[in-house]
N, C-alpha and C positions, 0 to 999 in steps of 0.2 A: 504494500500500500504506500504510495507518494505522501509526503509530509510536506504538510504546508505550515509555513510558524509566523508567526508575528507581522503580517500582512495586510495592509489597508487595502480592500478591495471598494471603486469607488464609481459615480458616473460614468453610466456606460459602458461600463467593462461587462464581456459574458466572459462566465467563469465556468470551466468543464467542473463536473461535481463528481464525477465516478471514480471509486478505487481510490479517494483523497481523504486524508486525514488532515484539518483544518483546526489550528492550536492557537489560542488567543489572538486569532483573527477579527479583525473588522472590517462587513460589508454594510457599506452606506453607496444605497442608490445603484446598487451592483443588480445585475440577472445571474440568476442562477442556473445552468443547466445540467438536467440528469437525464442521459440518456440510454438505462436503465442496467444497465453495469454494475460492478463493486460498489455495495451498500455506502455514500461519505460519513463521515463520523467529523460533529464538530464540537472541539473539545472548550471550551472555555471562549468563544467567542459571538461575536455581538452582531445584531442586526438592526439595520435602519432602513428602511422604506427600500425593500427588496424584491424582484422580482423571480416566479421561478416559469422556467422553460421545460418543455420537455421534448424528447426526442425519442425515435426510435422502437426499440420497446417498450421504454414506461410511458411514451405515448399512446402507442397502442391499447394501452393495457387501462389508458384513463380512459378513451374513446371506447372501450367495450362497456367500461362501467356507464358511461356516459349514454350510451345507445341501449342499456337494457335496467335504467333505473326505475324506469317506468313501470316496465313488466310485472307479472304477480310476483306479489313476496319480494321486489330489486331494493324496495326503497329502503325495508327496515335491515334486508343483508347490507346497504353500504352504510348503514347507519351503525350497525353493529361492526364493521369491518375499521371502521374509522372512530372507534369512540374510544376517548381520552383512557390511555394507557392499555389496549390492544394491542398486543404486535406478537404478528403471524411467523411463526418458525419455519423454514426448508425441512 
């Protein structure tokens, strides 16, 4: 995993997000993109009016959710999928 340390990310910068470990970082005004790669891990750093992107597969993977939230039973599975301190194991 790439290590990123003590970094001001700022205006207008796109910043790749995959497979990075991001350490007392700050993004002010930064986009962020994951395009659906190695999990980023951000250790001790700050955000300011941030933007996030996505690509690729974890594009994909929002657009499925996106096109079938509708569906029976779609709405309370991304509800349940997404609620504060969830997180789904391989």
């Amino acid at each position: 995993m790439e290590q990123v340390r003590d970094r001001t990310f700022n205006e207008a910068e796109m910043v790749d997000t995959d497979g990075k470990l991001f350490t007392k970082c700050h993004f002010e005004n930064a986009q962020l993109r994951y395009s659906g790669g190695e999990l980023p891990i951000f250790d001790n750093c700050t955000f300011a009016t941030i933007g996030w992107f996505f690509d690729g597969a974890a594009l994909r993977t929002i657009q499925l959710l996106q096109a079938n939230g509708n569906a029976e039973g779609g709405r309370p599975f991304i509800e349940e999928l997404f609620r504060p301190g969830h997180y789904i194991k391989a």
